[in-house]
N, C-alpha and C positions, 0 to 999 in steps of 0.2 A: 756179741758185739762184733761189730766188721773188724778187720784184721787194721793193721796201720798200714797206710800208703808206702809203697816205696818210688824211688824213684830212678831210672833206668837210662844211662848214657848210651847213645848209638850215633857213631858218629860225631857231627855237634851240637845235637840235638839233647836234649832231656826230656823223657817223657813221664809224666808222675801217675803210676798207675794204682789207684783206687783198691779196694778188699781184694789185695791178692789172693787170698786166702780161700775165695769165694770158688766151691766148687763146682766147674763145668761140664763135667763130665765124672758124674757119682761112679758109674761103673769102674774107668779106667783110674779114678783118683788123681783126674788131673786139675789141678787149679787153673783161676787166670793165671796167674805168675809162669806157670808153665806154659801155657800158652805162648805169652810173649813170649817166653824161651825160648821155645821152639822157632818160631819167626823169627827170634833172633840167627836162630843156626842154619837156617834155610837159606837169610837174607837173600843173597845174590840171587839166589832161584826165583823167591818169590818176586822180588824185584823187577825182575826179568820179564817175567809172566804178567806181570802190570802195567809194564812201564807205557806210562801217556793214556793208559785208556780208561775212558769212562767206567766205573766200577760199582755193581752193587753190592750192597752190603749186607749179610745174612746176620744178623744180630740174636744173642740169646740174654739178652740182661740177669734173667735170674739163674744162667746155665740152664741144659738140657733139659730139667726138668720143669721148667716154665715156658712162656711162647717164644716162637720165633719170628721175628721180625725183620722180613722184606724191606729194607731202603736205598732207595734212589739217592735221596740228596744225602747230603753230605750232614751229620748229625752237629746239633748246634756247639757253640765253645772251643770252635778249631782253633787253633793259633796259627796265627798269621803265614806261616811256611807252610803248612798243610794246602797243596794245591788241588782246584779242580778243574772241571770243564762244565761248560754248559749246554742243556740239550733239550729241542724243543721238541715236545711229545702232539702235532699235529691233532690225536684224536682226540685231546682234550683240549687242547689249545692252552697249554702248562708250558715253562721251563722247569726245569732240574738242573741242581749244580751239583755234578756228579765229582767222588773222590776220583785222583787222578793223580796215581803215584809216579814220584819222582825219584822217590829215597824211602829208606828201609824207615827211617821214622814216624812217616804217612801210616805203612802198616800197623805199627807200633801203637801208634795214637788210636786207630781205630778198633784194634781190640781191645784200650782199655776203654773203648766206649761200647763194647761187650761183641766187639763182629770176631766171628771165630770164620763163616768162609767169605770168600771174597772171589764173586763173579765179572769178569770185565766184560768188556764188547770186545767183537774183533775188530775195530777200528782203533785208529789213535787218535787224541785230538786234533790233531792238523789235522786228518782228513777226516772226520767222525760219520760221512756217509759211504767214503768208499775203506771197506774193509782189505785189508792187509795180512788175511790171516783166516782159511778156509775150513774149518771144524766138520770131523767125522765120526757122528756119535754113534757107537753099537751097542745099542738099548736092546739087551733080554726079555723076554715074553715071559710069561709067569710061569711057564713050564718048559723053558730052554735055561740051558748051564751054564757055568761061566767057560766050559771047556766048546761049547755053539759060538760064544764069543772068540774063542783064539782062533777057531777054522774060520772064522769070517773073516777076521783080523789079516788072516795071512793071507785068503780073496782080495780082502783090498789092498795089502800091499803090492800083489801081483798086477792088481790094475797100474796101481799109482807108481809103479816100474817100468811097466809098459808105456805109461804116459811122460815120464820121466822126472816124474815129482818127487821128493823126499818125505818124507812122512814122517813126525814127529809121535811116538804113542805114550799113552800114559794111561794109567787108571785112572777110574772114575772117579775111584774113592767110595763108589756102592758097589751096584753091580757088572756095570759095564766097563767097556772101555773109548776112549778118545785115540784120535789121530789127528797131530795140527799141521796143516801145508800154509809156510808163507807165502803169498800171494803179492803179483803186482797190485798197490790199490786206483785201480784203472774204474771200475766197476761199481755201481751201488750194492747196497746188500740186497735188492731180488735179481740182479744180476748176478751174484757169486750163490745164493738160492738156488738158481734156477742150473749153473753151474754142477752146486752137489746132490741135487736132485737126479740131473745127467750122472751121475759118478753113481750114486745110489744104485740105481736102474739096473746099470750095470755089472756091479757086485751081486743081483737080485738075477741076471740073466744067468752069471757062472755059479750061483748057488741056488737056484731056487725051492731047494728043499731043505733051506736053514733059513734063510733072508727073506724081509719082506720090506715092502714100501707102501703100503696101503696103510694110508693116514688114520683114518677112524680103528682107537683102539680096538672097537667091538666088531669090526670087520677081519679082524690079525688072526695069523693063524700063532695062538697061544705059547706053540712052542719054538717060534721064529726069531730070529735075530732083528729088532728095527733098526736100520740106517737112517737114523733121525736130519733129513736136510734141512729139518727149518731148525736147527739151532743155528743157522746161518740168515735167520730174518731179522731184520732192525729191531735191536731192546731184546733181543734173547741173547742169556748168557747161561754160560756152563762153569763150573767149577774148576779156580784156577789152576795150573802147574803149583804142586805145593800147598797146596789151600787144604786146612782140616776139611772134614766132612760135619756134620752132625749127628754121627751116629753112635752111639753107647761106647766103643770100642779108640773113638778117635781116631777115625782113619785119616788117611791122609789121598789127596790124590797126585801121583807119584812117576813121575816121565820113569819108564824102563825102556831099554835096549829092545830092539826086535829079538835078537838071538833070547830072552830072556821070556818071549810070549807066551811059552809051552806050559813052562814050571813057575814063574809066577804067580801068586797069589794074593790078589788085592785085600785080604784080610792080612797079608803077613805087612803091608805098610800102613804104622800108627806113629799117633807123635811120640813112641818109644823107641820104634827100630829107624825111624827117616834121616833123624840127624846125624845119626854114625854113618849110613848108607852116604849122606851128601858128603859129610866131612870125608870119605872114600874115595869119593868120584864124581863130584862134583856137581854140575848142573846138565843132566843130559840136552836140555834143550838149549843150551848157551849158544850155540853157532845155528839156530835155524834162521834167525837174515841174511845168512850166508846162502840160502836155498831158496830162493823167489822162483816160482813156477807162473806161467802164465796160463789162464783159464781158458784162452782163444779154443782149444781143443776140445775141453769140457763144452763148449757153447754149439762147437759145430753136434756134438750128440745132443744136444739139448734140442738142436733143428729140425734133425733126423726123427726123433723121436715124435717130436711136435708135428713132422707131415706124415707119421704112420700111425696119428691118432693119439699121442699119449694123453693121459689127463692129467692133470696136477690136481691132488685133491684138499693138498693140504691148506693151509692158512698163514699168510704172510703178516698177520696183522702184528699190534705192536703190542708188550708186554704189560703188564699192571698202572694202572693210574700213579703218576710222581706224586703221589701226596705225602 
């Protein structure tokens, strides 16, 4: 028999969440109810990481060991505060009204309609074509380590120093890791694209015997680090600041310090050890609006490159049909 509902204050909100009881993660024996918990403890992080933008929704209804479910819009029985945004998807000629947190309650609601990660855009709703916010993903090759990932990490901070950007990092929450630069949102997303593409390039000329940019997996050399720039194309999204993972273990994905990129270990951030770490020290990424870089620099290597012949191979197109 399902467990009985309980019901959960945050803020002045109520949120009445369904079979807590109902197991998400068989490995780590986490329930929903812990779930919410955990978002509860994060709040301000997660919130952070949300706030105003377009959000998809990774949903598991029967927990991990049933399917997963990709959503755009916003799942049916919101209650009225639950806000979104809306977003027209060109290649299909669809809207989607995308969740679009405000408040920790948004979150709240949405996991007990079974989302355990939660992807945004890097736009916010005001401007939802020009992004705000320039993502650098260090995607491992099936035969590079997570220690390929920290010498890359510390290449592109040495660019993004040189540039005079501030770099926000965080683990995956799988293999890799992220780095967020706030951005003026000046720009559409294949202009801030074609931006980290330039950046890319450039980590791939001081590394090029870890790093790669050659889009087609089966063209990569296996044991290379990917500088993923098209998770900077309109409708892709990566895994939030704070956001579980899907994986047996409950990972979590986890802003760390640069001074922390050596000895860190993304397996050691799960929804066991995160909350003590936040309740510690809070929200690493809390002051990055205070760091707005401008891309004008990244654009002039994007020119340079473009009249010594580069090729962009990858694909800007938009992500899954809003159904």
């Amino acid at each position: 028999m399902a467990s009985p509902a309980v019901e959960i204050e945050v803020d002045d909100r109520v949120v009445r969440v369904s079979n807590p009881d109902r197991l998400y993660f068989p490995e780590a024996g986490v329930t929903k109810l812990d779930v919410v918990e955990y978002y509860r403890a994060v709040g301000p992080g997660i919130v952070n990481a949300l706030w105003e933008r377009p959000c998809m929704l990774h949903r598991f209804p029967k927990g991990l060991a049933g399917p997963k479910v990709h959503q755009k819009r916003l799942p049916a029985g919101a209650p009225p505060w639950v806000e979104t945004v809306q977003l027209f998807f060109p290649r299909w000629s669809r809207t989607a009204d995308e969740l679009c947190v405000t408040e920790l309650g948004a979150v709240l609601w949405a996991v007990q309609m079974s989302t355990v990660e939660f992807h945004p855009w890097n736009s916010r709703r005001g401007q939802t074509e020009q992004p705000d916010e320039w993502r650098i993903d260090l995607d491992p090759g099936p035969e590079s380590t997570y220690d390929d990932v920290r010498k890359v990490a510390h290449v592109a901070r040495e660019v993004l120093d040189e540039l005079g950007a501030v770099g926000f990092p965080k683990t995956s929450g799988s293999k890799g890791l992220h780095i967020y630069v706030r951005i003026r949102p000046d720009g559409d997303h294949k202009v801030v694209r074609r931006a980290a593409l330039a950046f890319a390039r450039e980590v791939e000329r001081r590394a090029p015997d870890r790093v790669t940019t050659t889009w087609w997996k089966k063209d990569r050399d296996p044991a290379h680090v990917f500088v993923d720039y098209n998770q900077n194309a309109r409708d892709h999204t990566i895994a939030a600041a704070y956001s579980l993972r899907g994986l047996p273990d409950a990972r979590v994905s986890t802003p760390i310090r640069w001074d922390e990129i050596d000895d860190a270990d993304p397996r050691d951030f799960t929804i066991h050890t995160v909350p003590k770490r936040f309740a510690q020290i809070g929200d690493l990424h809390a002051d990055i609006d205070d760091h707005v870089f401008d891309i004008a620099a990244l654009l002039e290597w994007a020119d340079r490159d473009d009249a010594e012949g580069a090729v962009d191979q990858g694909s800007a197109d938009e992500g899954e049909d809003p159904h």
